[in-house]
C-alpha positions as CSV (number, residue, x, y, z in Angstrom):
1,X,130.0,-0.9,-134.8
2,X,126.9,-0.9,-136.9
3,X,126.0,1.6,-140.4
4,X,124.8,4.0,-138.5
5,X,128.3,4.7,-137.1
6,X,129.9,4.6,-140.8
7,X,127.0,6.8,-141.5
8,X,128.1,9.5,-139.1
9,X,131.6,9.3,-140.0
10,X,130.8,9.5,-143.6
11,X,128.8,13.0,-143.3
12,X,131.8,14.4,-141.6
13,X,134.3,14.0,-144.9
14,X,134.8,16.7,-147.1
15,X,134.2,15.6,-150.8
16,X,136.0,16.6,-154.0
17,X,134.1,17.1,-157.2
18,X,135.7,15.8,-159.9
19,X,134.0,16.4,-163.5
20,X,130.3,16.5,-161.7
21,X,130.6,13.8,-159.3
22,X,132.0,13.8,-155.7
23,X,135.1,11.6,-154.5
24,X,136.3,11.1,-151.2
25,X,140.2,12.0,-150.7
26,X,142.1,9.0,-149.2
27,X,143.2,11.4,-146.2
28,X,139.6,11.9,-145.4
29,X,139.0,7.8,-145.5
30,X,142.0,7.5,-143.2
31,X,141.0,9.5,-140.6
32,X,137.3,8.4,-140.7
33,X,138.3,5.0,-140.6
34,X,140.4,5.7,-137.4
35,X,137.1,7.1,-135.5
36,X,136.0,4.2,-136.6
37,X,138.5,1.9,-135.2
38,X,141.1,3.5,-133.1
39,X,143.0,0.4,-132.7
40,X,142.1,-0.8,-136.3
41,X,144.6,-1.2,-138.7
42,X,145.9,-0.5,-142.2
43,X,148.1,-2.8,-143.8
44,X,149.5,-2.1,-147.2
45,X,152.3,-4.8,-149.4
46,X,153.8,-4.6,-152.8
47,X,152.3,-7.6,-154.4
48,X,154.3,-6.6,-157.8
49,X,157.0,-4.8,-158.5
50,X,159.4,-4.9,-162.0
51,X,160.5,-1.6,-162.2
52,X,157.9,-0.5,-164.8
53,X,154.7,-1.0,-162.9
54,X,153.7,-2.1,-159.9
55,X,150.6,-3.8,-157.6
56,X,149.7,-2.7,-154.2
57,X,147.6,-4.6,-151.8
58,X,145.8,-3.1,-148.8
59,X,143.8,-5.0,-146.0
60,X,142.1,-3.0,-143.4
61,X,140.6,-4.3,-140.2
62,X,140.9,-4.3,-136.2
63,X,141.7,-6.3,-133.6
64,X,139.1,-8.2,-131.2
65,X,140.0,-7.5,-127.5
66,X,141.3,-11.2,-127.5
67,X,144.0,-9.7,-129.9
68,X,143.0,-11.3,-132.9
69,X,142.8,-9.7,-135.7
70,X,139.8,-9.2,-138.2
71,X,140.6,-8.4,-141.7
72,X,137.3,-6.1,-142.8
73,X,138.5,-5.6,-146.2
74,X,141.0,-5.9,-149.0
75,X,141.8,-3.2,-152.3
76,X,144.3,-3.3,-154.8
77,X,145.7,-1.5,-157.2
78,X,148.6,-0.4,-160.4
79,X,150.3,1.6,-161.6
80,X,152.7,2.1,-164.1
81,X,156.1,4.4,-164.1
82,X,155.8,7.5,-165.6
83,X,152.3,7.3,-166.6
84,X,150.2,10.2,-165.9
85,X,151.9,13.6,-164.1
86,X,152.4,12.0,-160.5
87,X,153.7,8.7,-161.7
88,X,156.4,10.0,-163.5
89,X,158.0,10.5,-159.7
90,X,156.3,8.8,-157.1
91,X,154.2,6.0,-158.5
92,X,155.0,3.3,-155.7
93,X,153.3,5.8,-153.7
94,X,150.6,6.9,-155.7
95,X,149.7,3.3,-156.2
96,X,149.6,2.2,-152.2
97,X,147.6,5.3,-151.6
98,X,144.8,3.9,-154.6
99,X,144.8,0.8,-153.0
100,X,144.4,2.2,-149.5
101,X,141.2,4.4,-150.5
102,X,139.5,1.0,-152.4
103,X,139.9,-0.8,-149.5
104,X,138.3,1.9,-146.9
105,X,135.5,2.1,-149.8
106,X,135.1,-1.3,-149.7
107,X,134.5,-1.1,-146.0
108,X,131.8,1.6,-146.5
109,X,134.1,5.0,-145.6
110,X,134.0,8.1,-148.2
111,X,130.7,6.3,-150.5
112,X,129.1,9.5,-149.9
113,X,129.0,10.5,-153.7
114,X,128.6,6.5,-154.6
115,X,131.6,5.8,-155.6
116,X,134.5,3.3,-154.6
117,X,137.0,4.9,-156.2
118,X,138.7,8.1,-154.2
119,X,139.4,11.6,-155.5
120,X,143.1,10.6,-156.4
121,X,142.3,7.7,-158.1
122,X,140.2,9.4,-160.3
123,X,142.2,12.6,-161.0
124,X,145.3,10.3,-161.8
125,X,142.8,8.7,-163.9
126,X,141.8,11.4,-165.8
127,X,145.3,12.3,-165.9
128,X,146.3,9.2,-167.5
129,X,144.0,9.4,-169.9
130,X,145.0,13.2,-171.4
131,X,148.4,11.8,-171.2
132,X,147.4,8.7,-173.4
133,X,145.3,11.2,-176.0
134,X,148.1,13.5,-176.4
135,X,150.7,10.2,-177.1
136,X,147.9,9.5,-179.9
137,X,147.7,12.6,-181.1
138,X,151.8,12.8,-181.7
139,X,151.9,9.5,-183.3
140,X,148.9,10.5,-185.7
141,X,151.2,13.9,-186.4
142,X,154.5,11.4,-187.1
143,X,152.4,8.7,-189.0
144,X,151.4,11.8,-191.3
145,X,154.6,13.3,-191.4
146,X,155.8,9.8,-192.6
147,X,152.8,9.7,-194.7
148,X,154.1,13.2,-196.8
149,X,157.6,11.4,-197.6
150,X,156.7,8.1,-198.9
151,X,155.2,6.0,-201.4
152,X,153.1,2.9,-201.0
153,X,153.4,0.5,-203.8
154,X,154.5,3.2,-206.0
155,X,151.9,5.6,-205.6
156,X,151.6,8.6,-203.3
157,X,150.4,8.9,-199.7
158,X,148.3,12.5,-199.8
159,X,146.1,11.6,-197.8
160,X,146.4,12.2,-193.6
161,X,144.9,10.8,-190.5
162,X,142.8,13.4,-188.6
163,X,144.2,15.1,-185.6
């Protein structure tokens, strides 16, 4: 194995632009990585887990023809329960799948746009984020709705917080 072989592998994935930059989906990573190493391996473990959030840990690596096995690299990653459109069902899932694609970036696979972080990780990302904008937005409207209907120290709130 050398870079010239990760090289290959990595023109042969199909990237995802997200927001002007392209992203490697996990799937692609997965299947590259087993050209790559057919009797590699791809080990994923719930590090954390309370029922809110959670940590995944991945290792990925392969095993010497004396059966040992080489660990190549490592990626971890959280998530938290209902955060973001995907998490609100599956995000165990979502989470061992983020920490799958860091760990084949970190071993070179899907780096073909630069960047570590895979297409899911970064939609769920940006997904997270609109979620968090529009719980700001709806505590803005309720702090101006309280705003309207009270006094502080006797002298009325007219003013509100921008939108």
């Amino acid at each position: 194995m050398n870079y010239s072989d990760i090289e290959k592998v990595n023109s042969e994935i199909q990237m995802t632009n997200l927001k002007g930059k392209d992203y490697a989906m996990v799937a692609e990573r997965i299947t590259a990585f087993r050209k790559l190493y057919p009797q590699g391996f791809i080990k994923t473990e719930m590090v954390y887990h309370d029922g809110a959030s959670v940590v995944m840990k991945c290792a990925t690596g392969y095993y010497r023809e004396d059966g040992e096995g080489v660990i190549l690299s490592t990626g971890y990653a959280q998530e938290v329960k209902g955060r973001g459109l995907v998490n609100g069902t599956s995000y165990i899932e979502n989470c061992e799948t983020s920490a799958v694609g860091r760990a084949l970036g970190l071993d070179g696979i899907g780096l073909n746009g630069g960047n570590v972080a895979s297409a899911e990780e970064v939609a769920n990302a940006l997904d997270a984020q609109a979620q968090m904008q529009e719980d700001m937005k709806k505590e803005i409207r309720n702090m101006n709705a309280k705003a309207k209907e009270k006094e502080i120290n006797g002298v009325q709130v007219a003013d509100t917080l921008p939108i």
